[in-house]
C-alpha positions in Angstrom: 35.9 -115.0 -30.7 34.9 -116.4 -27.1 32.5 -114.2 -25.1 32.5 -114.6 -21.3 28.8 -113.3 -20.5 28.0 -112.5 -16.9 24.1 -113.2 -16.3 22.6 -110.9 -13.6 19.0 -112.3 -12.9 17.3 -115.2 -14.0 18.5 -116.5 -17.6 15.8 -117.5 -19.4 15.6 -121.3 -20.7 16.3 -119.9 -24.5 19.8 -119.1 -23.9 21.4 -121.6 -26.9 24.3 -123.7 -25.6 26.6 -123.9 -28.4 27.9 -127.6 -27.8 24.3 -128.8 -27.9 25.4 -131.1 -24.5 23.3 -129.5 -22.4 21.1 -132.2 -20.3 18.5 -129.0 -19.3 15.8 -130.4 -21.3 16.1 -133.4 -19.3 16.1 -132.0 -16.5 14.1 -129.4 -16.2 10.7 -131.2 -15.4 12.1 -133.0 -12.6 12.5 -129.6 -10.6 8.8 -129.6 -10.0 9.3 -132.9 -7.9 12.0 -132.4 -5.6 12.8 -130.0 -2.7 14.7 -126.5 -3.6 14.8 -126.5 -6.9 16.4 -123.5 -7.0 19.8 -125.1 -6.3 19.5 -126.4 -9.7 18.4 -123.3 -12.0 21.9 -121.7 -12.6 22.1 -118.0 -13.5 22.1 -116.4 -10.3 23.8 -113.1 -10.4 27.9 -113.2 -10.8 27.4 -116.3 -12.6 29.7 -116.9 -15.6 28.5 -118.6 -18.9 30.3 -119.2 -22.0 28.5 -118.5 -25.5 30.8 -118.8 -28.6 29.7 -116.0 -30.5 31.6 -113.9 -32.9 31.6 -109.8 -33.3 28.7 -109.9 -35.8 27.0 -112.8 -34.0 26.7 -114.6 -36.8 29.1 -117.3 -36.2 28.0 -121.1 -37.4 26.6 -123.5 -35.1 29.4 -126.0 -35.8 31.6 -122.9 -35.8 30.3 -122.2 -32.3 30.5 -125.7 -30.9 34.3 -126.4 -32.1 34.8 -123.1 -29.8 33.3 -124.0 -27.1 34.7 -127.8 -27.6 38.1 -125.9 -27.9 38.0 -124.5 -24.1 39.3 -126.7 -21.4 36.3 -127.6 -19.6 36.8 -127.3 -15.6 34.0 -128.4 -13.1 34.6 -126.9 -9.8 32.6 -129.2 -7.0 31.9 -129.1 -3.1 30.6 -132.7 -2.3 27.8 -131.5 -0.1 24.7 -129.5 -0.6 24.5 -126.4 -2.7 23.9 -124.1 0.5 26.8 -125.4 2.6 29.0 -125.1 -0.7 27.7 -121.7 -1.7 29.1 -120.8 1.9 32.1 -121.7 0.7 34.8 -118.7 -0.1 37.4 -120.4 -1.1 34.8 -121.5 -3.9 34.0 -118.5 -5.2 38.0 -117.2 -5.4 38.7 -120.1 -7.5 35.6 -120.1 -9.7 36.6 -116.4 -10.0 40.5 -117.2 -10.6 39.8 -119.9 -13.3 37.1 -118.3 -15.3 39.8 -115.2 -15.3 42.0 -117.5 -17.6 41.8 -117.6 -21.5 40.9 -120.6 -22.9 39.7 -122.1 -19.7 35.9 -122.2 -18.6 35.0 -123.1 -14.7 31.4 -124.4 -13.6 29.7 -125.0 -10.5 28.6 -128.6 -9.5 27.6 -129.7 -5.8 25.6 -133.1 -3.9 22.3 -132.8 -5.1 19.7 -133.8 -3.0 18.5 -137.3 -2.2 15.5 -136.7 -4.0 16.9 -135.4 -7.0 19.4 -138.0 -6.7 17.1 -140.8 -6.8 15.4 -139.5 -9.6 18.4 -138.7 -11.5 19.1 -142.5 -11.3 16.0 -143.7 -12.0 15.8 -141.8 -15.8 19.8 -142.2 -15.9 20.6 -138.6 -16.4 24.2 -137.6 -14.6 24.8 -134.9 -12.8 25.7 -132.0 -14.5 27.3 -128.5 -13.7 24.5 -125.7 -12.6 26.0 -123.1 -15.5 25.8 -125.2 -18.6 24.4 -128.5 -17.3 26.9 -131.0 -18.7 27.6 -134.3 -17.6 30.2 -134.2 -15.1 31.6 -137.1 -17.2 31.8 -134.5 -20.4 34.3 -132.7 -18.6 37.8 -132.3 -19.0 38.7 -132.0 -15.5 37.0 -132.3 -12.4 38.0 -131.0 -9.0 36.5 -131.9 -5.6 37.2 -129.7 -2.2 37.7 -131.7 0.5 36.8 -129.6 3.6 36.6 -132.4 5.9 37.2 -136.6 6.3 33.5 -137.1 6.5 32.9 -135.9 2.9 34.5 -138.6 1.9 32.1 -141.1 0.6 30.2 -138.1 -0.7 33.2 -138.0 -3.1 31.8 -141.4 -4.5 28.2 -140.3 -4.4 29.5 -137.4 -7.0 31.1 -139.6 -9.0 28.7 -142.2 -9.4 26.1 -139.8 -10.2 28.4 -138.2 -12.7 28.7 -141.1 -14.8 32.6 -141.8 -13.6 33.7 -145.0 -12.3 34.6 -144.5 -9.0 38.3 -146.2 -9.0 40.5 -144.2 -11.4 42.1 -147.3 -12.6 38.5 -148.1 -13.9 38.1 -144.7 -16.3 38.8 -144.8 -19.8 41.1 -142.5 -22.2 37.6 -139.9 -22.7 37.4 -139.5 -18.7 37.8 -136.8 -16.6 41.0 -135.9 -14.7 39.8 -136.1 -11.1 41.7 -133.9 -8.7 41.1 -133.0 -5.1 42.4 -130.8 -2.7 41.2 -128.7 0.2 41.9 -129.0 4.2 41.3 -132.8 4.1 44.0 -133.3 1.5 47.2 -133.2 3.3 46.7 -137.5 4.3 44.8 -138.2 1.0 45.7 -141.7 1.4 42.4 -143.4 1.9 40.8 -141.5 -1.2 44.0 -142.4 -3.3 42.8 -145.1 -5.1 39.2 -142.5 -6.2 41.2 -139.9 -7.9 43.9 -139.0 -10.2 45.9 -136.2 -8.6 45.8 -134.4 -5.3 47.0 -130.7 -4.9 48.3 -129.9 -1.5 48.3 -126.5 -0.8 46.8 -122.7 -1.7 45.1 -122.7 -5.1 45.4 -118.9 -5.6 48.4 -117.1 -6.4 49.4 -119.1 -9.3 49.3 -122.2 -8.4 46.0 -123.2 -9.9 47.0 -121.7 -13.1 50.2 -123.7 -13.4 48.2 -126.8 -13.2 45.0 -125.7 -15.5 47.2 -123.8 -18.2 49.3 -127.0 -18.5 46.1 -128.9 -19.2 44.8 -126.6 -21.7 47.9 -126.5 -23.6 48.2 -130.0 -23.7 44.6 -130.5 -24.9 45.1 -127.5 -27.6 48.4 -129.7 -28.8 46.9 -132.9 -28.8 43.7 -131.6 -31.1 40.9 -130.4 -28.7 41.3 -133.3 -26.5 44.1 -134.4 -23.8 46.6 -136.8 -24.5 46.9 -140.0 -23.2 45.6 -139.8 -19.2 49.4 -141.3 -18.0 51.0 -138.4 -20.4 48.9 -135.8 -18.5 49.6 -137.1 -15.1 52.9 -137.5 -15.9 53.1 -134.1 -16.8 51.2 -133.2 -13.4 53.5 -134.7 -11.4 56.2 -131.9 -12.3 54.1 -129.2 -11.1 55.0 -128.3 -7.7 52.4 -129.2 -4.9 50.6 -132.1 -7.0 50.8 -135.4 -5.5 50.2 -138.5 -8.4 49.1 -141.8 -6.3 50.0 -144.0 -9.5 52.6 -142.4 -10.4 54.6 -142.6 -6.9 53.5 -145.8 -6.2 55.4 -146.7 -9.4 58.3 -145.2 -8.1 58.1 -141.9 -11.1 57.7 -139.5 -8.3 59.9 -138.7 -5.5 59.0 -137.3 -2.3 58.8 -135.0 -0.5 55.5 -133.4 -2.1 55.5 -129.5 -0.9 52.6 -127.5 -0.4 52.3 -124.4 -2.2 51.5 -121.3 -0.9 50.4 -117.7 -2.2 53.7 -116.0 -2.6 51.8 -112.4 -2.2 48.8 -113.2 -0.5 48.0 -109.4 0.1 48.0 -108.8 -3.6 44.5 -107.3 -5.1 44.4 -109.7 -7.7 43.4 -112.6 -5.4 39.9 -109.8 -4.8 37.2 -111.6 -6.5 35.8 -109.7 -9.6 32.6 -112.0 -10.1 30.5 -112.4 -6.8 27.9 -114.7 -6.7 24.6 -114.5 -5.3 23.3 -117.6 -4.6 18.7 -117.9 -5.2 18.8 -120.4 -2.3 20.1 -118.9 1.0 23.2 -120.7 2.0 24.4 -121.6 5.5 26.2 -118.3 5.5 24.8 -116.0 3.8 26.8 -112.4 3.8 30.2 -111.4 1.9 32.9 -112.7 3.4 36.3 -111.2 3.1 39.6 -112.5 4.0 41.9 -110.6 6.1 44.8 -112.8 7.2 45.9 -116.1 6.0 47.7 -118.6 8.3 47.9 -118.8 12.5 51.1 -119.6 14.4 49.7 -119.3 17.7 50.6 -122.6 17.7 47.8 -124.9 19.2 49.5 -128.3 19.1 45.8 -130.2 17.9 45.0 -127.2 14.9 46.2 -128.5 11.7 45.2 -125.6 10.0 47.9 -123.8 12.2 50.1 -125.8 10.7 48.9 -126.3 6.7 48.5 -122.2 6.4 51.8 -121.4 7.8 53.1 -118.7 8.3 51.1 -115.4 8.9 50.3 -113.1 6.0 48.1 -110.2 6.4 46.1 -107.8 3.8 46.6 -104.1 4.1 43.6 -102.0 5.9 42.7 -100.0 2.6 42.6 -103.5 0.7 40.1 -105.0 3.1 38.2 -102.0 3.4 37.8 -101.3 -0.6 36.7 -105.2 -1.0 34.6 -104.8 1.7 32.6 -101.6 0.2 33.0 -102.9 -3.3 31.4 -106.7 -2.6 28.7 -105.0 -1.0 27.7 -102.6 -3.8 28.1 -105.5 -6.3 26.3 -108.1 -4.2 23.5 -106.5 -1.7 24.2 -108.4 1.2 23.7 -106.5 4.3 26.6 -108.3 6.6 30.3 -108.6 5.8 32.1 -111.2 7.9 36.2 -110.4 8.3 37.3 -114.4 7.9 40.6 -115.6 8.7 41.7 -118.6 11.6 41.8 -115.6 13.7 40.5 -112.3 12.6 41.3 -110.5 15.9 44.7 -111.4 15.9 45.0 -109.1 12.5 47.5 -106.3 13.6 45.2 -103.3 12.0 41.6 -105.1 13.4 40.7 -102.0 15.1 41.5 -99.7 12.3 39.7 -101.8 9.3 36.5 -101.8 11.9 36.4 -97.8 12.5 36.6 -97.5 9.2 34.0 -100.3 8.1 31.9 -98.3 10.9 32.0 -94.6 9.4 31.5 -95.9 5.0 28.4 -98.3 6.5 26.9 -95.7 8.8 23.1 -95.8 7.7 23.6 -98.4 5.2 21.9 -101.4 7.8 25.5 -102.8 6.9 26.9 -104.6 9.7 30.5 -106.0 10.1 31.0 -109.5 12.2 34.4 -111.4 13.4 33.3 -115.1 13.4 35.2 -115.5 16.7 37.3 -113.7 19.4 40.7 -115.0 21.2 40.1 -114.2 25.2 43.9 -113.2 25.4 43.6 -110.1 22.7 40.1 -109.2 23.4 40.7 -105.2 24.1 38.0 -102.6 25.8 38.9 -100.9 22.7 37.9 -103.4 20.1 34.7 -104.0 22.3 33.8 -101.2 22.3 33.9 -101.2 18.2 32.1 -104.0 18.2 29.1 -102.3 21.0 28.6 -99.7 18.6 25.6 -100.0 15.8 26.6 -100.9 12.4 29.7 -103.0 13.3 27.9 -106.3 13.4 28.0 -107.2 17.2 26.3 -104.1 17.2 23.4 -106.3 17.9 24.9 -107.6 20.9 23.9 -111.3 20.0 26.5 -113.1 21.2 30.2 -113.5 21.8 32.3 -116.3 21.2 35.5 -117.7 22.8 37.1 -120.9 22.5 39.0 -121.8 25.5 39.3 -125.6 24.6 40.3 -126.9 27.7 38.9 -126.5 31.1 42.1 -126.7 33.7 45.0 -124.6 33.0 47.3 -127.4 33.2 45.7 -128.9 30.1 45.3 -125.4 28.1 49.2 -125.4 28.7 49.5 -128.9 27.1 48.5 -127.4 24.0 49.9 -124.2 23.8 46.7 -122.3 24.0 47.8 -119.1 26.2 45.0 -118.0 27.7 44.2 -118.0 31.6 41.3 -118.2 33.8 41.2 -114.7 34.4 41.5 -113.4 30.8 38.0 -115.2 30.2 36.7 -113.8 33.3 37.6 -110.5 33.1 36.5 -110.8 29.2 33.0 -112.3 31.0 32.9 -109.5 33.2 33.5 -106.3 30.4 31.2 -107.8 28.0 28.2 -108.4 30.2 28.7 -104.7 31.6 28.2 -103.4 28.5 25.2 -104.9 27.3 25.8 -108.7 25.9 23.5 -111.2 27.0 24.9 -114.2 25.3 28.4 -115.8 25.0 29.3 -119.3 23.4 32.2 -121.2 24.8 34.0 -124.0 22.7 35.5 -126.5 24.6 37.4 -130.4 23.5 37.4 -133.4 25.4 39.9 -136.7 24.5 43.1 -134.1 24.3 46.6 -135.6 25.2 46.8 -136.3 28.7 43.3 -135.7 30.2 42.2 -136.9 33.3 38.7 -137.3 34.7 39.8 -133.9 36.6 40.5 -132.1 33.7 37.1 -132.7 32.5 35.0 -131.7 35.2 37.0 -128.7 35.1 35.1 -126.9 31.8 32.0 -127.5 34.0 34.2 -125.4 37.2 35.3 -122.9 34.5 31.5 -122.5 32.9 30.3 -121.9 36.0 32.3 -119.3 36.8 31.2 -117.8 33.6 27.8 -118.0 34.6 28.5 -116.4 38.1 30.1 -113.8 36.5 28.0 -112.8 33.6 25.0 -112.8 36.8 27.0 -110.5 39.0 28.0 -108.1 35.9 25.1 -107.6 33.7 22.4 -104.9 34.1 19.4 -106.1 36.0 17.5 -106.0 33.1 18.9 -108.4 31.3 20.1 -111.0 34.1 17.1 -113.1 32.9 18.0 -113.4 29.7 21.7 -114.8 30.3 22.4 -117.5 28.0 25.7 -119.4 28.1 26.0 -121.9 25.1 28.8 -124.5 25.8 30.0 -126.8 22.9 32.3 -129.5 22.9 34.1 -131.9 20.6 36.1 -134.7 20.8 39.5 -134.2 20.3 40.6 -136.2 17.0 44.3 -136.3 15.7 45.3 -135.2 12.3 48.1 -135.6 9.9 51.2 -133.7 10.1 50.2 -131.8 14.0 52.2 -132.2 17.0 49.2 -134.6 18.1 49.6 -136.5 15.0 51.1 -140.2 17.4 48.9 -139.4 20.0 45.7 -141.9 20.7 41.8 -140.5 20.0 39.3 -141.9 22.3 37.0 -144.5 21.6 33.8 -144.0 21.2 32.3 -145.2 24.7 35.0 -143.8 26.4 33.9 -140.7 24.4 30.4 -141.3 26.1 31.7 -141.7 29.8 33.8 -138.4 29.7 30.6 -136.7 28.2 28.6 -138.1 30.9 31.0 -136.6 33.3 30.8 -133.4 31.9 27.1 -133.5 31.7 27.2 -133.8 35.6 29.4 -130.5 36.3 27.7 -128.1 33.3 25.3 -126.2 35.6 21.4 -127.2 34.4 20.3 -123.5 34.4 21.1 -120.5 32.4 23.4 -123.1 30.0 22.9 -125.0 26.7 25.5 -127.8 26.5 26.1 -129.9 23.1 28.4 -132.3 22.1 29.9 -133.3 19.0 28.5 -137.0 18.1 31.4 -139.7 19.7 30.5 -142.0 17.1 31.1 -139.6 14.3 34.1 -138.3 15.6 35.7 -141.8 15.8 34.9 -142.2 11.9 36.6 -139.0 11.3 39.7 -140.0 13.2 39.5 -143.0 11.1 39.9 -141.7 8.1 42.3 -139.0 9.3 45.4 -140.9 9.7 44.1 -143.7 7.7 46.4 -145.1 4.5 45.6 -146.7 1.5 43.7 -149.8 2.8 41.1 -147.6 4.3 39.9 -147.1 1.1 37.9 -150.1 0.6 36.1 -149.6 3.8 34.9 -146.1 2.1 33.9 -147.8 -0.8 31.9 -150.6 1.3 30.1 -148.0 3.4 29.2 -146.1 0.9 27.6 -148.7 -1.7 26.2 -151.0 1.4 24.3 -147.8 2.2 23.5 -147.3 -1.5 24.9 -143.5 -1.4 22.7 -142.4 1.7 26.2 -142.5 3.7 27.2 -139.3 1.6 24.4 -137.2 3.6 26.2 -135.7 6.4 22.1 -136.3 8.3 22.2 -139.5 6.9 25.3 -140.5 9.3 25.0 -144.0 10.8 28.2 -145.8 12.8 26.0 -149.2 12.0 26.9 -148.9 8.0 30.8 -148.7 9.2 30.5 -151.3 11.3 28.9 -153.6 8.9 31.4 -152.7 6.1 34.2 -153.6 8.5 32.8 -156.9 9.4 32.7 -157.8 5.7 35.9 -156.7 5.1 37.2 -158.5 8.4 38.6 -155.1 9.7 39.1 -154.3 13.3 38.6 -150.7 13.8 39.5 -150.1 17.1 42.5 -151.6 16.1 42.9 -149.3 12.6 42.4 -146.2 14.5 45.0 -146.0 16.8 48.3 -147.6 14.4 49.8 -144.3 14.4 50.1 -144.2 17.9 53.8 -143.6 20.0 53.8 -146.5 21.5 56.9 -145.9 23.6 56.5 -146.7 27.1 57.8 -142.9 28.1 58.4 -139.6 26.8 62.3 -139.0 27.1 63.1 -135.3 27.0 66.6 -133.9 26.0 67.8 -130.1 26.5 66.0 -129.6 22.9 63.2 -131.2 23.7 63.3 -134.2 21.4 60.7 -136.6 21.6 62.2 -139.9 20.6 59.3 -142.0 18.7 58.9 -145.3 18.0 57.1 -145.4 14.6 56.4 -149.1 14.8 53.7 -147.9 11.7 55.0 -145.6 9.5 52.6 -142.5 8.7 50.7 -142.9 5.3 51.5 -139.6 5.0 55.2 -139.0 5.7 55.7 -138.9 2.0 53.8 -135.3 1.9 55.3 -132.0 3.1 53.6 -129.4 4.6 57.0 -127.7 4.5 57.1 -127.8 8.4 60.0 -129.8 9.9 59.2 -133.4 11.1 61.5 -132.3 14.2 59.9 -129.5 14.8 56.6 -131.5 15.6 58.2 -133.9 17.7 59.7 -130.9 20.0 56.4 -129.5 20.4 55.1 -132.8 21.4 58.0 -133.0 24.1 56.8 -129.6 24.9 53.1 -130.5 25.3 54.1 -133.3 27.3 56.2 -130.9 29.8 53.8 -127.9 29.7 56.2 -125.6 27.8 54.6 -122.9 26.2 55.5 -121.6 22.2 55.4 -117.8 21.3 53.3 -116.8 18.4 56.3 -116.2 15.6 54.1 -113.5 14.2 54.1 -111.2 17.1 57.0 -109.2 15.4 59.9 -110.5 17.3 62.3 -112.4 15.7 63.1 -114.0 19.0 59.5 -115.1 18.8 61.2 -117.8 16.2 60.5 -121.5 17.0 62.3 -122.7 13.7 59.5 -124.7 12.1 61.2 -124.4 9.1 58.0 -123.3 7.1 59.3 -119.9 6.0 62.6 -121.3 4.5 60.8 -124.4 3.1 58.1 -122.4 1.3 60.4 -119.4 0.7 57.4 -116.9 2.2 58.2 -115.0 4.9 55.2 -113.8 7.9 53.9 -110.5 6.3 52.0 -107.9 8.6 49.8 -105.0 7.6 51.4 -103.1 9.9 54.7 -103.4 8.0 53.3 -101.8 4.6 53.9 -99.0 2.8 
């Protein structure tokens, strides 16, 4: 029979790998000659190998490697660096979920490094998964997280390393499936032609097992293989939530492609049983746990508000238990409660009390990665003042008010005032905080020059404030860390037809609010203008961006895939050879009616002189429902958050009937 074994520690380089595939011995003396090595050993603890071993252990070696052969064979990969993937949770739940299923074995595979990159070129070794090192061309299926646009030529970099052509049209019958999904998924247009299938939507709660149980059937039918690659994607195609390029292109798969979401969310199997814990310290390294999916406050630029509609919440002793449990099974010493917006979780005070009592002593704490200004309480700041709650350590605070003038915060529905943030300012610097970060955009739909100096107005207020209110003692050590980005429209958001800024007109605004950011006491940065544009690029790009991915990625000969390695010049280049205007490309999407005519219902009537390369995928919020809240940016109107608990609170996005999921607090359990 299968064994799953769970290595705890370092596995020594004896373990026997049943299929005999294993490219370890190859690769094992280049680790002395590249950076970290230890994103390369495997075994950390929580890791999951598979040995085919029977109850008396004395099964055959052919016996063992038809076993292992038998399993469908899954790599699991984040296209950057193992650190920043590491960091990833919704990794870990679905290396967890899949290695959970019979028959079905997951591994880990992420960007190597450019040095091990160049030397796994130069002796032609692929790259291989970290828990049994086979070639990522040996598996059965492969599937790629795409957290954001600019990972997309690192997609190519994978492939190419793995030994897969990157075009699927190029792969033979003994391939890999390629799939992708992830928050950059939902306008997959311009990686279309690079992979097989997409998946829109949450992989937990059963929809990863439809798709991966499928699979494994087939290839048990078809004699320890899968059957022909346009049987199997044919077969994909029926699963709800996967989107087949080839397949609707030919016209054998209607839209609209839903999403899928996790029909019980707050259910304890979705709890991680195998936690890793990584040798090389990620980006983030603590336990996270998840405490609310989805946000309807409803900003009109925050896709995610849209593709993790609507609101469901885990109870209080759920979070609690995973919280104590991860940390016994993992030793980290912080647990960070994740969701788009963990204070907005309708038992936040509760699950911190109690977090506070079981980690008294333990050097424990418990950190929310940000705050709303609007439902910051005294109450939850005080929590949060109190050792062994994670601000305990009074680094910093963090608010995002996004836009400097009021007028513009009511353009996109953020509902927070001037006041709230400096009466926030004012609490949190009475009672002992020395630091506060402020996140900011510039480029959003209808700014003026006003509008921008206006974050430097509001920062300085915060400054003034956090001066007058903090303890003489620590008025010297006021820091005030202002960030902004540019603004850049994404697929299926109210925003979605509104124009992004170029990049020099990115430059002037930031040199604008250079001038009004006070020089002392503040740290301003800025998101890079150039890097932004490529990212709105690709954002509402369609299918004929795809050869400008592929020209920027092999003119740079895979250094493009390095998020440091970022250089406007390669896309510029790429675009001249492909005689592409990409000031043009950026902006097709655009409303280009000459005004905004606004009914009773708000309707914003738009001229989609280029279709969306998306409009064929489903996010299961109404296509009117965006255009109204564009109306509504444009005339200031505000939107209630439908999650407050009163059904009045309603805007009719339609995501709840679509998806057939209704909002689901904590505080309505039990």
């Amino acid at each position: 029979m299968m064994q799953i074994m769970q290595t705890y520690g370092i596995v020594e380089s004896v373990m026997k790998r049943a299929h005999n595939k294993s490219l370890w011995p190859r690769i094992e003396p280049l680790l002395a000659q590249v950076e970290r090595p230890s994103r390369y050993i495997n075994g950390e603890y929580g890791a999951v190998h598979y040995d085919a071993v029977d109850n008396d252990g004395d099964a055959g070696e052919s016996d063992q490697a038809a076993a292992v052969a038998s399993l469908l064979n899954v790599g699991l990969c984040y296209p950057a660096s193992y650190e920043l993937g590491q960091s990833n949770q919704a990794l870990h739940i679905l290396y967890d979920q899949v290695n959970q299923i019979e028959g079905i074995a997951a591994q880990r595979t992420f960007l190597p490094g450019e040095d091990l990159s160049a030397r796994l070129r130069e002796e032609q070794i692929p790259l291989f998964t970290l828990e049994d090192y086979t070639a990522l061309c040996d598996l059965d299926v492969l599937g790629i997280t795409l957290p954001h646009e600019l990972v997309f030529p690192a997609v190519l970099e994978v492939l190419d390393l793995g030994g897969i052509p990157i075009r699927s049209a190029d792969r033979t019958e003994d391939m890999p499936l390629i799939i992708v999904g992830g928050p950059a998924s939902y306008n997959p247009e311009p990686i279309a032609p690079f992979v097989d299938a997409v998946f829109l939507g949450e992989a937990d709660g059963g929809a990863l097992q439809d798709i991966l149980v499928s699979l494994r059937d087939m290839k048990a039918a078809a004699g320890d293989a899968l059957p022909s690659r346009a049987q199997t994607l044919e077969a994909l195609a029926q699963i709800p939530g996967v989107y087949v390029p080839t397949l609707f292109d030919a016209g054998k798969q209607q839209a609209p492609i839903t999403r899928r979401v996790s029909q019980d969310f707050h259910s304890a199997s979705f709890v991680p049983s195998c936690l890793l814990v990584p040798y090389a310290e990620p980006i983030h390294d603590r336990l996270t746990v998840e405490v609310r999916r989805g946000c309807t406050r409803g900003c009109r630029f925050c896709q995610a508000g849209i593709t993790y509609r609507p609101v469901r919440e885990r109870s209080a002793d759920q979070i609690v238990a995973t919280a104590v449990s991860g940390i016994e099974r993992t030793g980290f010493d912080e647990v960070s409660l994740t969701s788009l917006s963990t204070t907005d979780y309708s038992l936040i005070e509760e699950v911190l009390m109690r977090l506070k009592r079981r980690f008294a002593g333990t050097g424990v704490s418990v950190s929310i990665p940000s705050l709303r200004v609007d439902n910051f309480s005294i109450d939850l700041a005080r929590i949060l003042a109190d050792r062994g709650t994670g601000a305990s350590k009074k680094s910093s605070l963090t608010f995002a008010p996004e836009a400097g003038s009021q007028r513009l915060r009511d353009v996109i529905n953020k509902g927070v005032d001037e006041q709230q943030l400096i009466d926030t300012v004012a609490y949190a610097f009475e009672h002992g905080w020395h630091r506060i970060k402020l996140y900011f955009m510039i480029g959003l739909p209808t700014e003026t020059d006003e509008d921008v100096a206006a974050i430097g107005d509001l920062v300085n207020m915060v400054l003034h404030t956090a001066r007058e209110a903090a303890l003489p003692s620590k008025r010297g050590g006021i820091q005030i860390s202002v960030s902004v980005s540019t603004f850049v429209p994404k697929a299926h958001t109210p925003f979605q037809w509104e124009p992004q800024l170029l990049p020099e007109e990115t430059l002037r605004r930031q040199k604008i609010l250079q001038d009004a950011i006070p020089r002392k006491g503040v740290k301003l940065s800025w998101h890079d203008a150039e890097g932004s544009f490529v990212e709105g690029l690709i954002a509402r790009g369609g299918r004929d961006i795809a050869p400008l991915i592929e020209e920027v990625w092999s003119s740079s000969q895979g250094a493009i895939a390095y998020v440091d390695n970022f250089d406007f010049s390669y896309w510029q280049t790429a675009a001249a050879n492909l005689d592409i205007d990409l000031t043009t490309l950026i902006n097709r999407t655009v409303d280009t009616t000459s005004s905004v005519v606004l009914s009773g219902a708000h309707k914003r009537e738009v001229e989609e002189s280029y279709p969306l390369p998306w409009q064929h995928l489903s996010t299961g919020v109404s296509i009117d429902w965006l255009r109204d809240e564009a109306a509504a940016a444009i005339a200031g109107d505000f939107t209630p958050d439908c999650a407050s608990g009163d059904p009045a609170d309603c805007s009719n996005c339609e995501a709840c009937d679509n998806l057939d999921v209704d909002v689901r607090l904590a505080t309505e359990e039990g």
